[in-house]
Backbone as a printed PyTorch tensor [residue, N CA C, xyz], in Angstrom:
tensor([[[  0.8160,  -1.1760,   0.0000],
         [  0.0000,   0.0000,   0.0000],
         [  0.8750,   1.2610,   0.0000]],

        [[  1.2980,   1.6330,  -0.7730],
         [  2.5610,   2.7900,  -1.4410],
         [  1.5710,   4.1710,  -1.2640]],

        [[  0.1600,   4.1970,  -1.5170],
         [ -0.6590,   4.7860,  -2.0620],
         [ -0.4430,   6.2900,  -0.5970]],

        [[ -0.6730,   5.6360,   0.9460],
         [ -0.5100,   6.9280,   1.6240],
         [  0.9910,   7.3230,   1.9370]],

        [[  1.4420,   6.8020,   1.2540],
         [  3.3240,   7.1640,   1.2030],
         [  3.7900,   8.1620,   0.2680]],

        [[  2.3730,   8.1280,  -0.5780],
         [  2.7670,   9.1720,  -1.8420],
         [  2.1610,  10.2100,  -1.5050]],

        [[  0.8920,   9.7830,  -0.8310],
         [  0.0650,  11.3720,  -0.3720],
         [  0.5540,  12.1990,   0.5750]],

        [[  1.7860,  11.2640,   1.8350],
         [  2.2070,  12.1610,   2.6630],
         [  3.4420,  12.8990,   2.3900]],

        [[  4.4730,  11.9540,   0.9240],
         [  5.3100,  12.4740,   0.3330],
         [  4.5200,  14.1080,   0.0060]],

        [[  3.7150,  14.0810,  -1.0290],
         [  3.1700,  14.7780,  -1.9090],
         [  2.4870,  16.1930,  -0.8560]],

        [[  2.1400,  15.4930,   0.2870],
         [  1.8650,  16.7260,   1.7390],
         [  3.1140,  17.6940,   1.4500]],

        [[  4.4560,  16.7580,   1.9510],
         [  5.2700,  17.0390,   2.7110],
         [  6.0330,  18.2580,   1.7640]],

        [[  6.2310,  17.9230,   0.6240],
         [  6.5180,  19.0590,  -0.7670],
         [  5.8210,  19.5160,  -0.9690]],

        [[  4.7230,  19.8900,  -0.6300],
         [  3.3730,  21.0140,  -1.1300],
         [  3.2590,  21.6120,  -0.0340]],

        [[  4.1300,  21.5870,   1.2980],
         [  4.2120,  22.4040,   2.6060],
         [  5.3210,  23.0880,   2.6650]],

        [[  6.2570,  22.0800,   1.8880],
         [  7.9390,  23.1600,   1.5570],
         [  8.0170,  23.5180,   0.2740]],

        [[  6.8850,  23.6720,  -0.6850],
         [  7.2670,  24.6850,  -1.2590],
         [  6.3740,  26.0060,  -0.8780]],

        [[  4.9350,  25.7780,   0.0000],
         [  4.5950,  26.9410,   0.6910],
         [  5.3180,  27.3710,   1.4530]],

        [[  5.8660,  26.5210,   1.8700],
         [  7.1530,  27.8110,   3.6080],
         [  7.9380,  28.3840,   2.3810]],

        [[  8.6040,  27.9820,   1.3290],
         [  9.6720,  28.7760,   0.6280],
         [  8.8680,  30.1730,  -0.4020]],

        [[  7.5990,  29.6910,  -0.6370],
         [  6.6160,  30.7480,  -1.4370],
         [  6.2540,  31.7890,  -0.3090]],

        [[  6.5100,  31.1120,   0.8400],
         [  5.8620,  32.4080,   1.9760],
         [  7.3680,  33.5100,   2.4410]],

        [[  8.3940,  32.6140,   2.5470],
         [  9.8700,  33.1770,   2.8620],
         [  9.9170,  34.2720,   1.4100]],

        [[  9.6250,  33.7200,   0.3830],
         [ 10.1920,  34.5320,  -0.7560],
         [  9.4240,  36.0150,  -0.5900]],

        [[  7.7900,  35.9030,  -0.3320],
         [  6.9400,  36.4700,  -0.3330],
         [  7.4160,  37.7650,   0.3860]],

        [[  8.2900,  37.3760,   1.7230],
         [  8.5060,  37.6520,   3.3460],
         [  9.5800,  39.1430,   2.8020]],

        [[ 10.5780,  38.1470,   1.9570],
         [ 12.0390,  38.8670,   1.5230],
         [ 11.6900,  40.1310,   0.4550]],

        [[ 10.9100,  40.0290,  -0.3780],
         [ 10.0220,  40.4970,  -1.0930],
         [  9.0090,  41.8890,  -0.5230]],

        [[  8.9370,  41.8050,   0.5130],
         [  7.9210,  42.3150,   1.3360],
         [  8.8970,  43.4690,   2.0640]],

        [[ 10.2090,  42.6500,   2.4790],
         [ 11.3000,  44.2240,   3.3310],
         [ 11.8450,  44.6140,   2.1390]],

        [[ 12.2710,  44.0350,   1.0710],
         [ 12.7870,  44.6760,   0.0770],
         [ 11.9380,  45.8210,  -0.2270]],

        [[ 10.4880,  45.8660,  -0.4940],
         [ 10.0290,  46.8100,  -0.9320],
         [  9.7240,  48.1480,   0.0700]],

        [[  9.8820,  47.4290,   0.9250],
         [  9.8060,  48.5730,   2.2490],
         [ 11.2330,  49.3840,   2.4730]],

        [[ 12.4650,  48.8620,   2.1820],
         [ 13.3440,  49.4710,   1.9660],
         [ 13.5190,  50.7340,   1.0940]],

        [[ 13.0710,  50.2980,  -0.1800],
         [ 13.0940,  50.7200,  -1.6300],
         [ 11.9590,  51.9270,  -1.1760]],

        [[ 10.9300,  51.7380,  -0.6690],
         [  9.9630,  52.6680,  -0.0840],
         [ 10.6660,  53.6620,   0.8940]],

        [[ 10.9670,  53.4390,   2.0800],
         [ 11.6270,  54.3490,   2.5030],
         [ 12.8130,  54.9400,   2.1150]],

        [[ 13.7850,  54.4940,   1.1730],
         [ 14.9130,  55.3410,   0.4480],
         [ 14.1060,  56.0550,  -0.8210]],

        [[ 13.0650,  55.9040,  -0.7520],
         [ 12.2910,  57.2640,  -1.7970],
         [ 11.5110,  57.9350,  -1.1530]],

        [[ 11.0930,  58.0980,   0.3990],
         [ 10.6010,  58.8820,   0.8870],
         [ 11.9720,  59.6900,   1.9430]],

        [[ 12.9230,  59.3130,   1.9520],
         [ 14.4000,  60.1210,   2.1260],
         [ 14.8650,  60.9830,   1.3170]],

        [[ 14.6690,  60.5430,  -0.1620],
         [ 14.7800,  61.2760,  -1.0930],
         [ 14.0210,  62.0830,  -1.2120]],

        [[ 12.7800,  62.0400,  -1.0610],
         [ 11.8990,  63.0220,  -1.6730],
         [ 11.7360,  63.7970,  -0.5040]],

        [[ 11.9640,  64.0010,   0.5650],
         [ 12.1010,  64.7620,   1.7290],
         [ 13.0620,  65.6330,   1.5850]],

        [[ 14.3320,  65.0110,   1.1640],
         [ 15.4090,  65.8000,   0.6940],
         [ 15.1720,  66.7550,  -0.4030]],

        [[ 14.2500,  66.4050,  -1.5020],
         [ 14.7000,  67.4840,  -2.4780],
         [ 13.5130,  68.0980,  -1.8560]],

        [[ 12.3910,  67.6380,  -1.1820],
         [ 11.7280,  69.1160,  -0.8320],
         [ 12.2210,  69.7580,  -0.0780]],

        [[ 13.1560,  69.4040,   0.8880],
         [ 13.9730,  70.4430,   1.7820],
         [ 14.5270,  71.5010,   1.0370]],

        [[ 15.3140,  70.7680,  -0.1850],
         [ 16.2660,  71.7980,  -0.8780],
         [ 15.6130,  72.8310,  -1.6340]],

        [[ 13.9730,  72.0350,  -2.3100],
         [ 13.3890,  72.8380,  -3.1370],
         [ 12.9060,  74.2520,  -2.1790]],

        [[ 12.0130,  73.7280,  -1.2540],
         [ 11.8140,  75.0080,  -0.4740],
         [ 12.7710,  75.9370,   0.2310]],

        [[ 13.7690,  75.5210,   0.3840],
         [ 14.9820,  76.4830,   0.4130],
         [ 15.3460,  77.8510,  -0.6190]],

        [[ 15.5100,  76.4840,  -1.8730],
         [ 15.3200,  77.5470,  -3.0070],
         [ 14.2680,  78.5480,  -3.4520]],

        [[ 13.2570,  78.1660,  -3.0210],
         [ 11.8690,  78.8830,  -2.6800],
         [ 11.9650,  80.2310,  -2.2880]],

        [[ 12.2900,  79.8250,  -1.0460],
         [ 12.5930,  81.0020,   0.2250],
         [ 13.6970,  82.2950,  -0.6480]],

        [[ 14.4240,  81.7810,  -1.0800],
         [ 15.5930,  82.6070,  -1.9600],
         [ 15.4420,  83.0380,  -2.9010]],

        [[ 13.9620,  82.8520,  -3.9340],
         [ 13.8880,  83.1660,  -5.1640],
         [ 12.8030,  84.2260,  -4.1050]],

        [[ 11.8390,  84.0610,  -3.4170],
         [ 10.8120,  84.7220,  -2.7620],
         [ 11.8310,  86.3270,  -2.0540]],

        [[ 12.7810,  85.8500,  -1.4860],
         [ 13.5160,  87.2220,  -0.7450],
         [ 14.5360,  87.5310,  -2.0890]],

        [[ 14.5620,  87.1100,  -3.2220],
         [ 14.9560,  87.9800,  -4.2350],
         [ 14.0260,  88.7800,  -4.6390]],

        [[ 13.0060,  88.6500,  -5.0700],
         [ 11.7990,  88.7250,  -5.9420],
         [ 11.1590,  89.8750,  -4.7200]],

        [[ 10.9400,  89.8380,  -3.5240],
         [ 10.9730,  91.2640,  -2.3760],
         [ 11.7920,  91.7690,  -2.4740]],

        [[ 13.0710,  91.4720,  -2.6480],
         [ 14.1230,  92.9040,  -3.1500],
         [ 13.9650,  93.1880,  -3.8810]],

        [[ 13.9340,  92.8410,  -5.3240],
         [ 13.4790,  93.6940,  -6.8690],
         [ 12.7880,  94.1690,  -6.7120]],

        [[ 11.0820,  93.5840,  -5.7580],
         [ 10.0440,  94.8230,  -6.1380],
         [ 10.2590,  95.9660,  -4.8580]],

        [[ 11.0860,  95.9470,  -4.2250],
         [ 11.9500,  96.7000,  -3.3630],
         [ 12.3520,  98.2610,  -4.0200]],

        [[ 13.1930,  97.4320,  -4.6540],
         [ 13.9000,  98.3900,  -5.4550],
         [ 13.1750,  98.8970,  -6.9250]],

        [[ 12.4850,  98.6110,  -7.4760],
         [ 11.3210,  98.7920,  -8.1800],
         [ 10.4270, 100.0300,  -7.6020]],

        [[  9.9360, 100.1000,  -6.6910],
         [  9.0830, 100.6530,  -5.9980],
         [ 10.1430, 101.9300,  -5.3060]],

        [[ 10.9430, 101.8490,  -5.2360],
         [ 12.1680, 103.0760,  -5.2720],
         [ 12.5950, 103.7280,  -6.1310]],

        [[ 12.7840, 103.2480,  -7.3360],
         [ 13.0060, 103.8530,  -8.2260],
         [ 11.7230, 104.8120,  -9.2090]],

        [[ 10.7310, 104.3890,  -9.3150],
         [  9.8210, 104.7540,  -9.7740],
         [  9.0580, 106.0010,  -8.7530]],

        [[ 10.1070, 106.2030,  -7.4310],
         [  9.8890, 107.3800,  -6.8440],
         [ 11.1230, 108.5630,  -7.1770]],

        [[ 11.5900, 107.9520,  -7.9380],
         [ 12.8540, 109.2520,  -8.6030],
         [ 11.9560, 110.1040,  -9.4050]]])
């Protein structure tokens, strides 16, 4: 009677290749969470820098009409 030797074989590889489909799943799962947070580092970063540059085009752009508004009193 071979017959439940094959079904518990046939268990026993249809349980290790779910633990290895669930491990892959697992590895798969921090990888993308990695990859996720090194693009929300990044993108923190260039909005830091962008609004920096912001701030600097904004206190240029109040000095010209600064000086704009001075001159047009000559």
């Amino acid at each position: 009677m071979p017959l439940p030797f094959i079904l518990v074989g046939t268990a026993v590889a249809l349980a290790g290749v779910g633990t290895k489909k669930g491990y892959d799943g697992y590895q798969d799962k921090a990888e993308a969470k990695n990859i996720v947070e090194g693009a929300k580092k990044q993108y923190e970063n260039a909005a830091s820098d962008l609004e920096a540059e912001d701030k600097g085009v904004q206190d240029k752009l109040e000095e010209l009409g600064a000086r704009s508004i001075t001159v047009r009193h000559w």
